[in-house]
TIRO-2110 file (N, C-alpha, C; in Angstrom, 1 decimal):
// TIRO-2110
161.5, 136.1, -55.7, N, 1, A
160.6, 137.2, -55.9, CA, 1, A
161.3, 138.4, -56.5, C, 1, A
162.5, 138.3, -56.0, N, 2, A
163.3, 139.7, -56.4, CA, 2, A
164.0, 139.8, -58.0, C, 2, A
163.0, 138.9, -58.9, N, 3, A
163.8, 139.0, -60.0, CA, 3, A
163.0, 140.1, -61.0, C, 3, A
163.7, 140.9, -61.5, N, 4, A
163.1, 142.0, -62.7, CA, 4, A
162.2, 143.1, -62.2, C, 4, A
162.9, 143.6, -60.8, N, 5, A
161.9, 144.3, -59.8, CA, 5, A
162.3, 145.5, -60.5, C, 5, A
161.5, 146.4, -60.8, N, 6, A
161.5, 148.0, -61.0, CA, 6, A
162.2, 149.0, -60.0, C, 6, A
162.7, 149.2, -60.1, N, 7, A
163.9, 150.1, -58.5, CA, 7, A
164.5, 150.8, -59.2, C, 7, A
163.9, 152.3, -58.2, N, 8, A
164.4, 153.4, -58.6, CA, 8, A
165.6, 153.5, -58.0, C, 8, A
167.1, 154.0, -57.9, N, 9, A
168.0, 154.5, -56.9, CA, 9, A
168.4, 156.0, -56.8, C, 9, A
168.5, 156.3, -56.1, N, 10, A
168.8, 157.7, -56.0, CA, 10, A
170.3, 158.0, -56.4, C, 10, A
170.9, 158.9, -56.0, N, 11, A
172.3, 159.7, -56.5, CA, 11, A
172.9, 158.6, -54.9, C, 11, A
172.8, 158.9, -53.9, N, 12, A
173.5, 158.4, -53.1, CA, 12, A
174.1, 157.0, -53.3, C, 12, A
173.2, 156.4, -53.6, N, 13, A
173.1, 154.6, -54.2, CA, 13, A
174.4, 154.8, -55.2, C, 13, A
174.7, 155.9, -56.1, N, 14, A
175.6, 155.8, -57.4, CA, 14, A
176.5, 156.0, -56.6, C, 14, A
176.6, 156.8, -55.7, N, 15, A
178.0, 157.2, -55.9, CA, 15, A
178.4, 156.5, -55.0, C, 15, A
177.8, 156.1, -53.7, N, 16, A
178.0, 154.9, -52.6, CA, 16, A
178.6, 153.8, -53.5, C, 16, A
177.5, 153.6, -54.8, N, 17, A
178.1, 152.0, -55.2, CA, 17, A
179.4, 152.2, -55.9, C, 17, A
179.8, 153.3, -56.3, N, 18, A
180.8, 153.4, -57.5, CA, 18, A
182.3, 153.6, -56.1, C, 18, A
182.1, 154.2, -55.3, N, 19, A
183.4, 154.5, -54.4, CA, 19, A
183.5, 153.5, -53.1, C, 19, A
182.8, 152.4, -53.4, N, 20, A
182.9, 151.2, -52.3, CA, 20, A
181.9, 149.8, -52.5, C, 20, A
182.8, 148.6, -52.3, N, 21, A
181.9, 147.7, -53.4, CA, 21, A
180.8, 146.6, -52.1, C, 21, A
180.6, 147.5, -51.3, N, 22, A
178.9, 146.9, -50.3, CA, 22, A
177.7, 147.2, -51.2, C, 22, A
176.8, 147.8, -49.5, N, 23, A
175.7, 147.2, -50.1, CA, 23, A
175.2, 147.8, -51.6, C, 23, A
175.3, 149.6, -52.1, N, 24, A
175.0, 150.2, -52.6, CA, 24, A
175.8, 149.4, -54.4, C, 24, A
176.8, 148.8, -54.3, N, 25, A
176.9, 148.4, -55.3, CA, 25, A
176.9, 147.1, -55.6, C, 25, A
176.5, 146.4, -54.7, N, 26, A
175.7, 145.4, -54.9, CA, 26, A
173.9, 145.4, -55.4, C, 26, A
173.6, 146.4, -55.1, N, 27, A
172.3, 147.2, -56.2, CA, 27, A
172.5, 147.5, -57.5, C, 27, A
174.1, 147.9, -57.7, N, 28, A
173.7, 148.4, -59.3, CA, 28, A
174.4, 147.4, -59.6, C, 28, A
175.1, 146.2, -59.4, N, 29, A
175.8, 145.4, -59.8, CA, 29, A
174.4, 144.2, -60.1, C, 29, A
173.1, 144.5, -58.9, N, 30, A
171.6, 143.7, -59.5, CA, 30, A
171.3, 144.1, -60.8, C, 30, A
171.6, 145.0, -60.9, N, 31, A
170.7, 146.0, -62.5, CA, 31, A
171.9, 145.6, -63.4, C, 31, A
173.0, 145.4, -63.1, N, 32, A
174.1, 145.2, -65.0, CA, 32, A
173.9, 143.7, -64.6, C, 32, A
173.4, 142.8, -64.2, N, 33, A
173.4, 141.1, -64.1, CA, 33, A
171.9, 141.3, -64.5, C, 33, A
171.1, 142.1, -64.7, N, 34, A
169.6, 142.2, -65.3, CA, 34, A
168.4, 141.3, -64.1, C, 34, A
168.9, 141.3, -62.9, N, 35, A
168.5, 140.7, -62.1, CA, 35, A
167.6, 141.7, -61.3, C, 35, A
167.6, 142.6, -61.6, N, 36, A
166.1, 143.7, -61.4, CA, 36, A
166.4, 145.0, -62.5, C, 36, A
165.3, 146.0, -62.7, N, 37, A
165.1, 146.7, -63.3, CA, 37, A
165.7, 148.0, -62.9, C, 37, A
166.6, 148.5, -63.0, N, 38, A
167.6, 149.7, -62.6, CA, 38, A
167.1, 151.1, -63.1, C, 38, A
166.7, 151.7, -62.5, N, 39, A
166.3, 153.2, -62.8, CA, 39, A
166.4, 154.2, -62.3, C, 39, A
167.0, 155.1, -62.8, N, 40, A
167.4, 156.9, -62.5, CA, 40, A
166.9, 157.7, -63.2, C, 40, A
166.7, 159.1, -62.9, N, 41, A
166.7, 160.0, -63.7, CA, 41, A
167.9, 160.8, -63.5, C, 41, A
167.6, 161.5, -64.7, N, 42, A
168.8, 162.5, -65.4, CA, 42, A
169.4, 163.3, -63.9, C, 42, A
168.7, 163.9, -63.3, N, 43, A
168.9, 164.7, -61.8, CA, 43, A
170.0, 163.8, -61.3, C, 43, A
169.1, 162.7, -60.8, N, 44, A
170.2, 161.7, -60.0, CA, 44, A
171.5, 161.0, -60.6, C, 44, A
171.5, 161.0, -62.1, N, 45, A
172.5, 161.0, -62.8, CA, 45, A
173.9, 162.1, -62.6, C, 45, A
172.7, 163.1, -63.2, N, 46, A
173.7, 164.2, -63.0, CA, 46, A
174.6, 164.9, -61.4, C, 46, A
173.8, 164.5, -60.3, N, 47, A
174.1, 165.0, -59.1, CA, 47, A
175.2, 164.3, -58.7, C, 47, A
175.1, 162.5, -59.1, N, 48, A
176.1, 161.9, -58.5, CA, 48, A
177.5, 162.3, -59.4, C, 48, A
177.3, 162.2, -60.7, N, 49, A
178.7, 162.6, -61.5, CA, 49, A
179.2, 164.0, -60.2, C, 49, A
178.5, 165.2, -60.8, N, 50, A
179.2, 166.0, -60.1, CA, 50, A
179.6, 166.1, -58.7, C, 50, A
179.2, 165.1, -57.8, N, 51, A
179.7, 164.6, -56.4, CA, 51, A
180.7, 163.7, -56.5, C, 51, A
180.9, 162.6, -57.0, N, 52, A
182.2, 162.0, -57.3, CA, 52, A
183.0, 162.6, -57.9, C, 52, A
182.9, 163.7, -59.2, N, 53, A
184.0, 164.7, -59.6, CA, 53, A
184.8, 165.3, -58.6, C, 53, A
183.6, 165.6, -57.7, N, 54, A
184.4, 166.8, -56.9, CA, 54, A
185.0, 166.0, -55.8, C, 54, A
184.4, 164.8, -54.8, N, 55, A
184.6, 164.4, -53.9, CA, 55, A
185.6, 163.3, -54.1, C, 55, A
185.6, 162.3, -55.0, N, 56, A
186.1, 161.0, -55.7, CA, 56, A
186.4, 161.2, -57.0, C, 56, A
187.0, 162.0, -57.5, N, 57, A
187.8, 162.2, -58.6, CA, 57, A
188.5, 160.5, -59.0, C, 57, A
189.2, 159.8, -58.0, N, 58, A
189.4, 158.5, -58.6, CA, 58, A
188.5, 157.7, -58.7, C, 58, A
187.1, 157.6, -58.6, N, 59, A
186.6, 156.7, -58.8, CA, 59, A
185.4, 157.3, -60.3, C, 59, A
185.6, 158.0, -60.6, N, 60, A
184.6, 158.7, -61.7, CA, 60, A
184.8, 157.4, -62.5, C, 60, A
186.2, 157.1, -63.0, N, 61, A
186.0, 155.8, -64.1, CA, 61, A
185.4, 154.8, -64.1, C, 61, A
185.1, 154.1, -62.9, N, 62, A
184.4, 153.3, -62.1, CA, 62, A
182.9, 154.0, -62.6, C, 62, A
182.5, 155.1, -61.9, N, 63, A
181.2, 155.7, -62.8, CA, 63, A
180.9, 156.0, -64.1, C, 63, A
181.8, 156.4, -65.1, N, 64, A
181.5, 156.1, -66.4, CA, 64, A
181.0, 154.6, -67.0, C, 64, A
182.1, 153.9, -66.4, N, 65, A
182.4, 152.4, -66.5, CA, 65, A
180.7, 151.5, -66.5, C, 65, A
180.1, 152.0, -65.3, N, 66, A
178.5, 151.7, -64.9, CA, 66, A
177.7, 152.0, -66.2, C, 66, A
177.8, 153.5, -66.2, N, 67, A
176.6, 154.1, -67.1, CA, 67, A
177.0, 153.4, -69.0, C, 67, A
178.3, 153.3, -68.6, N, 68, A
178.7, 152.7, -70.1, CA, 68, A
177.9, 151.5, -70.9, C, 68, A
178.0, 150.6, -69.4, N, 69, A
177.2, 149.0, -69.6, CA, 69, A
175.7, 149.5, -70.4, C, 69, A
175.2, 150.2, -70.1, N, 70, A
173.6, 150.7, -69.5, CA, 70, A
172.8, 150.0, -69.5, C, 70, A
173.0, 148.9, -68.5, N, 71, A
171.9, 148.4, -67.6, CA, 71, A
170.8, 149.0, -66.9, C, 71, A
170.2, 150.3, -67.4, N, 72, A
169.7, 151.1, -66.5, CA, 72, A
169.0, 151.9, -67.6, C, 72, A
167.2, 152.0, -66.6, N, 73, A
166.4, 153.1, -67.8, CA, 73, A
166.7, 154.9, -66.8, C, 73, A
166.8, 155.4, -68.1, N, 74, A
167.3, 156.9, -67.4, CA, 74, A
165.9, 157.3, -67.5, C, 74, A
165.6, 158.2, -66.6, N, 75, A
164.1, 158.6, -66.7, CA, 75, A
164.3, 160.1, -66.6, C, 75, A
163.2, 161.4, -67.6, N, 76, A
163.2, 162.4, -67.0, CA, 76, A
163.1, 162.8, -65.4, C, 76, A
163.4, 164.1, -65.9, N, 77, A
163.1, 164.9, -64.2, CA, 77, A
161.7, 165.6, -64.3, C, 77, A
160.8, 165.3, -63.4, N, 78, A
159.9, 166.2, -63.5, CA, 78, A
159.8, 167.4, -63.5, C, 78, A
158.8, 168.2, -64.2, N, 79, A
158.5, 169.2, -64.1, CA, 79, A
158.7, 170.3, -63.1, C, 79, A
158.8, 172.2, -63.2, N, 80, A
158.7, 172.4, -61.8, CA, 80, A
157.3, 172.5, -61.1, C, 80, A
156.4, 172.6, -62.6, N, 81, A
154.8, 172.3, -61.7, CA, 81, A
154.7, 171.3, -61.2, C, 81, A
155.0, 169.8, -61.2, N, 82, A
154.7, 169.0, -61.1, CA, 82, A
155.4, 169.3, -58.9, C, 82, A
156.9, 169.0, -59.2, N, 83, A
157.7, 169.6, -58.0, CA, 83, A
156.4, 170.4, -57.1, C, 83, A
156.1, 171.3, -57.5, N, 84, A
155.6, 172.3, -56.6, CA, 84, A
153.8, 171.8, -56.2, C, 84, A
153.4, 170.9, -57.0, N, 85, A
152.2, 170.4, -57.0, CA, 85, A
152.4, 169.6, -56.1, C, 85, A
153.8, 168.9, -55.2, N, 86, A
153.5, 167.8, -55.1, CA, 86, A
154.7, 167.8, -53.7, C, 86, A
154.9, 168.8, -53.2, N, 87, A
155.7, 169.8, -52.3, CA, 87, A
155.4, 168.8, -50.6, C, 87, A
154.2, 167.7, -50.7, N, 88, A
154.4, 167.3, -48.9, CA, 88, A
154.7, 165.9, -49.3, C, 88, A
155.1, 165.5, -50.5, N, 89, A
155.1, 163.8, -50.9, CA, 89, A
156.5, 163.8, -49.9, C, 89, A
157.3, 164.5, -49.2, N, 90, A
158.5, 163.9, -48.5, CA, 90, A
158.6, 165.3, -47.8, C, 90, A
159.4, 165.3, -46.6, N, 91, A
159.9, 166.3, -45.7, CA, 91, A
160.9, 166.8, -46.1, C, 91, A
161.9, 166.7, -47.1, N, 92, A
162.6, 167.7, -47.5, CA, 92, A
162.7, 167.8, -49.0, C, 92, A
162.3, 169.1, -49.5, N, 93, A
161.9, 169.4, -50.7, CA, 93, A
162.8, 169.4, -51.5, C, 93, A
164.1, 169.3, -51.5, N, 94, A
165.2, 168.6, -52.7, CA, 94, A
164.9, 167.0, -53.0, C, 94, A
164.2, 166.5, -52.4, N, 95, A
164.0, 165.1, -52.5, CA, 95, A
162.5, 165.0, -53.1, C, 95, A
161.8, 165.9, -53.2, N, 96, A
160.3, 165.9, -54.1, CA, 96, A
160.7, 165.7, -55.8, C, 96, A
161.8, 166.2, -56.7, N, 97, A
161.9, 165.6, -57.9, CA, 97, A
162.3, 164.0, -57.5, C, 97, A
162.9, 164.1, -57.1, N, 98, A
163.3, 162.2, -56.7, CA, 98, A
162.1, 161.4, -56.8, C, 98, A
161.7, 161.7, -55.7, N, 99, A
160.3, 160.5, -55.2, CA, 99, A
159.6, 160.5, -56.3, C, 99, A
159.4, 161.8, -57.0, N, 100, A
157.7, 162.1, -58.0, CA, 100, A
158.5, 161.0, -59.3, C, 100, A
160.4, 161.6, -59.6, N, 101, A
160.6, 161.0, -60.7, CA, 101, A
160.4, 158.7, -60.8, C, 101, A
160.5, 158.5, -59.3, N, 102, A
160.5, 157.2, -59.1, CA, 102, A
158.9, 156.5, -59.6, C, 102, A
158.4, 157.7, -58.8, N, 103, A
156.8, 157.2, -58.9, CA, 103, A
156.2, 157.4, -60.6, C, 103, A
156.6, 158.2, -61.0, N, 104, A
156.2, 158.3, -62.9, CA, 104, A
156.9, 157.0, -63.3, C, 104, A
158.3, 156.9, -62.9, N, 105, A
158.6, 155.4, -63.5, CA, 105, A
158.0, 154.5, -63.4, C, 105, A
157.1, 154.5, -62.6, N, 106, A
156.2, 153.0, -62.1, CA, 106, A
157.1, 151.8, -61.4, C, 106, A
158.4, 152.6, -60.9, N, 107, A
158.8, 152.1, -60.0, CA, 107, A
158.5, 151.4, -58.7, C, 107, A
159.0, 149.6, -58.7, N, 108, A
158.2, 149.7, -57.1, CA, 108, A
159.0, 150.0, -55.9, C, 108, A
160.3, 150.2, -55.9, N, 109, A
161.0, 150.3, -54.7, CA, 109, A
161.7, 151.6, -55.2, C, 109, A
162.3, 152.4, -54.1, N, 110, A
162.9, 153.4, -54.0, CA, 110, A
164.5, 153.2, -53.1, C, 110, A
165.5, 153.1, -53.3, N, 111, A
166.4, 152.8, -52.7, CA, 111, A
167.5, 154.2, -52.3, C, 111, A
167.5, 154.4, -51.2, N, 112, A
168.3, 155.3, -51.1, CA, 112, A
168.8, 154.9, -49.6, C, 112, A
169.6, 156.0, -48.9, N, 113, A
170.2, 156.1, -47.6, CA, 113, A
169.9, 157.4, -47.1, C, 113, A
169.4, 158.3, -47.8, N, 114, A
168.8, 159.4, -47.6, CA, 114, A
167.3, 159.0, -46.4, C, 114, A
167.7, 159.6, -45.2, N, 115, A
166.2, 159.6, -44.5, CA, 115, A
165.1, 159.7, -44.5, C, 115, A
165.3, 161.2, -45.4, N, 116, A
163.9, 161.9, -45.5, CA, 116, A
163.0, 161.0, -46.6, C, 116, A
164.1, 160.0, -46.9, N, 117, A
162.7, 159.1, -48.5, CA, 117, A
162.7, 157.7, -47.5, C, 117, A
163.8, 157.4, -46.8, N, 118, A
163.0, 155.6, -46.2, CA, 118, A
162.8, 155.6, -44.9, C, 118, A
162.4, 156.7, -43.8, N, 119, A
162.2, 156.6, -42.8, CA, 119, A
160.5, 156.4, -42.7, C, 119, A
160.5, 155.7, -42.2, N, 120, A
158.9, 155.0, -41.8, CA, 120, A
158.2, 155.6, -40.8, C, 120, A
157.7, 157.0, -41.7, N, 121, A
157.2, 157.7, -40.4, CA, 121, A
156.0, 158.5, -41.2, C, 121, A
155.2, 159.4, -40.5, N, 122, A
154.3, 160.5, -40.9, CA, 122, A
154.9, 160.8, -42.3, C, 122, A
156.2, 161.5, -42.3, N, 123, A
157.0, 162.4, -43.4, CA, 123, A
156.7, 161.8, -45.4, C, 123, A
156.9, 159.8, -44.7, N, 124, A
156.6, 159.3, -46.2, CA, 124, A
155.7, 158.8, -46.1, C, 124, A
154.8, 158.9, -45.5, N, 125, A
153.3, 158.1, -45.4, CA, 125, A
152.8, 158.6, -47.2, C, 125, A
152.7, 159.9, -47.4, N, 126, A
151.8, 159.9, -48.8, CA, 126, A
153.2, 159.6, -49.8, C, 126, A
154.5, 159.2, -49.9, N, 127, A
155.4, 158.6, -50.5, CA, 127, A
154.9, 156.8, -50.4, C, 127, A
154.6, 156.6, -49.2, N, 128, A
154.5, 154.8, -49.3, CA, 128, A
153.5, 154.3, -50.2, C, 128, A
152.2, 155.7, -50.2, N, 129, A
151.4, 155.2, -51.0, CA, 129, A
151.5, 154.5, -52.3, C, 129, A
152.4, 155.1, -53.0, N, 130, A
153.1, 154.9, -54.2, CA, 130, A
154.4, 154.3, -54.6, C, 130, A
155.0, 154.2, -53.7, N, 131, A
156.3, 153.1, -53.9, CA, 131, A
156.7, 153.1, -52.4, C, 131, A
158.1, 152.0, -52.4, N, 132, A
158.1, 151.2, -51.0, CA, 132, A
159.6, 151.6, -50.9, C, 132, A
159.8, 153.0, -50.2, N, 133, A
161.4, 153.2, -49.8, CA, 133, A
162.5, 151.9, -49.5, C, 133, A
163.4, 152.2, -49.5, N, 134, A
164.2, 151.2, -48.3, CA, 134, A
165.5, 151.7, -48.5, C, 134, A
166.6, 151.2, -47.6, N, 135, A
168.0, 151.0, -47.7, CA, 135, A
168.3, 149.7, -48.2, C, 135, A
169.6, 149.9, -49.0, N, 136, A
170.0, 149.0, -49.7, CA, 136, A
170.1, 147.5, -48.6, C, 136, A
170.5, 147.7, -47.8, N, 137, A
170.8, 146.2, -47.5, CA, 137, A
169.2, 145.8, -46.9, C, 137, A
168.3, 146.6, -46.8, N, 138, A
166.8, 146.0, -46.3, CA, 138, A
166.6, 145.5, -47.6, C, 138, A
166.7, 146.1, -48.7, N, 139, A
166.3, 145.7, -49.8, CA, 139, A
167.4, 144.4, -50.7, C, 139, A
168.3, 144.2, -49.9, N, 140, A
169.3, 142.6, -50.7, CA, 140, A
168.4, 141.4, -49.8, C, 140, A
168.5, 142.2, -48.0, N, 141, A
168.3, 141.1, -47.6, CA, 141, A
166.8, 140.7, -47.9, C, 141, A
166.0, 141.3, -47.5, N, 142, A
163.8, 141.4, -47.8, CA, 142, A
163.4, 141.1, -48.8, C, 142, A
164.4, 141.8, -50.2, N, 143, A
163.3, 141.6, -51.5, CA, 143, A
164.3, 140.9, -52.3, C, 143, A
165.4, 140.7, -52.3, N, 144, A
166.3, 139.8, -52.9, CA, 144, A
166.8, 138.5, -52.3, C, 144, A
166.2, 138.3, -50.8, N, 145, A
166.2, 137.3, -50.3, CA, 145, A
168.1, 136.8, -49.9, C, 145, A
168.8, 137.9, -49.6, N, 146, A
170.0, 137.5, -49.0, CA, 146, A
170.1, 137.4, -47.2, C, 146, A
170.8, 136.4, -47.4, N, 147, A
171.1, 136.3, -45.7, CA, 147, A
171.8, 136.9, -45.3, C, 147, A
171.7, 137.2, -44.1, N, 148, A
172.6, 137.8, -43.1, CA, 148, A
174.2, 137.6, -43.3, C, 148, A
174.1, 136.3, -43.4, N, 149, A
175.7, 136.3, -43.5, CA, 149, A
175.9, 136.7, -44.5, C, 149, A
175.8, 136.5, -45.8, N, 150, A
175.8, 137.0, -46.8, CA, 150, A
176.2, 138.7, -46.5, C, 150, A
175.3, 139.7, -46.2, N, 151, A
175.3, 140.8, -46.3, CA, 151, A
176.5, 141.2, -44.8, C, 151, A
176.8, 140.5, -44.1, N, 152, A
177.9, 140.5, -43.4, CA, 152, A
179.3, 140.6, -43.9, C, 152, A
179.3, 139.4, -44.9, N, 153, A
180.5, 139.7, -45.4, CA, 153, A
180.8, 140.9, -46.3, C, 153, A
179.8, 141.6, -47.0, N, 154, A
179.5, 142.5, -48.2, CA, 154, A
179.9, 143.7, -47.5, C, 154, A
179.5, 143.4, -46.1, N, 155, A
179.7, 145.4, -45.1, CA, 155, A
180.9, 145.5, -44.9, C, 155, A
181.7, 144.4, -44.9, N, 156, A
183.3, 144.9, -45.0, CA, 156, A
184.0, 144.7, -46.2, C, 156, A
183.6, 144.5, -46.8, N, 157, A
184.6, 144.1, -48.2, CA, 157, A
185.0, 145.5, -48.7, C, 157, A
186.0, 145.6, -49.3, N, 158, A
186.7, 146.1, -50.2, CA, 158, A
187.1, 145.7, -51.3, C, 158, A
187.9, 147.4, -52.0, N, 159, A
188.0, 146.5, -54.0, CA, 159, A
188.4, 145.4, -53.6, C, 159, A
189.9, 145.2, -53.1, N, 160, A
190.9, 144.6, -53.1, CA, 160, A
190.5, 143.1, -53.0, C, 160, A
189.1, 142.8, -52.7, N, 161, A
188.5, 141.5, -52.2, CA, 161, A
187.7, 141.0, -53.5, C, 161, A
187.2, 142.1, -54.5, N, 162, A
186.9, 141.5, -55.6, CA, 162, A
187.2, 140.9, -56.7, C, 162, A
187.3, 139.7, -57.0, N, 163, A
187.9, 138.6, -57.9, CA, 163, A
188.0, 139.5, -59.7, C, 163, A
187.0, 140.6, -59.6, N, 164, A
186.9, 141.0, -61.0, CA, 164, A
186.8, 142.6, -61.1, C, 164, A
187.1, 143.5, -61.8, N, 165, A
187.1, 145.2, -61.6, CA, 165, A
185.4, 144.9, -61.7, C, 165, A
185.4, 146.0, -60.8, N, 166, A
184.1, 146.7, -60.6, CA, 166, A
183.2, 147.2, -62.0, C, 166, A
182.0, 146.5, -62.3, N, 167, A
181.3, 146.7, -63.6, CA, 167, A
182.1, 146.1, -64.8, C, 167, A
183.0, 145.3, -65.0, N, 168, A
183.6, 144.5, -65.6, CA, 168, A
182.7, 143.9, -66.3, C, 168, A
182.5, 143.3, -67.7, N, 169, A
182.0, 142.4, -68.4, CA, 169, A
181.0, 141.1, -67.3, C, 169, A
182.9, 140.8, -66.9, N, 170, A
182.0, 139.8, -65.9, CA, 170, A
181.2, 139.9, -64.2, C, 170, A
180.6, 141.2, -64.5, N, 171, A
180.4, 141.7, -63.1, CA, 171, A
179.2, 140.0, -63.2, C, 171, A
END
């Protein structure tokens, strides 16, 4: 079912997947194998570089390395009318360009680790209407159909365990 899915990810997804190789980069490692449809906007682009600059300076190459492949459609940032038009789609208002930019993509999933976008509550009720939050490993194991064990071994691995660099030709 999970093949050629439209999935937005947020900034946390980039920089989670670029500075540790679980669940979050086993998402963008779906999108450069073309095994679903990878998409960001410029915001979430831009947020994660300058969070790994500042926080993971060694792993930026690793993030160049990603966006280099480009397995991924970059989408604008919406508007600030749009933003402000659209101010109760999530409970915290840094996360209203996100959600609105996922939902113009015609995105069907939204993947983050961020609460205020996948917690299953009142807050995304008018967010669910329009795309289907999750965390990364709800979404390997639910819509990509991985097992448990599978995603067991993935929550402890490290580089050091990967047969190939990270975003490698042969990811």
């Amino acid at each position: 079912m999970g093949n050629k899915q439209r999935t937005f990810v947020d900034a946390n997804i980039l920089v989670r997947g670029v500075t540790l190789p679980r669940f979050p980069y086993e998402v963008l490692r779906l999108g450069v194998l073309s095994d679903i449809r990878l998409i960001f906007s410029q915001q979430v682009q831009e947020e994660a570089r300058r969070y790994i600059t500042m926080k993971f300076p060694e792993c930026l190459q690793i993030f160049e390395r990603f966006l280099s492949i480009g397995k991924y459609q970059l989408v604008p940032n919406p508007s600030k009318e749009e933003v402000l038009a659209n101010v109760n789609i999530v409970r915290d208002l840094k996360d209203v360009p996100i959600a609105l930019a996922a939902i113009k993509a015609d995105a069907k999933y939204l993947i983050s680790t961020d609460s205020d976008l996948i917690d299953i509550d009142e807050t995304t009720e008018e967010l669910r209407k329009y795309i289907t939050p999750m965390s990364p490993g709800k979404f390997l194991n639910i819509i990509m159909n991985w097992s448990h064990e599978q995603l067991y071994q993935i929550s402890r691995r490290c580089w050091d365990d990967l047969t190939t660099p990270p975003f490698s030709i042969n990811s």
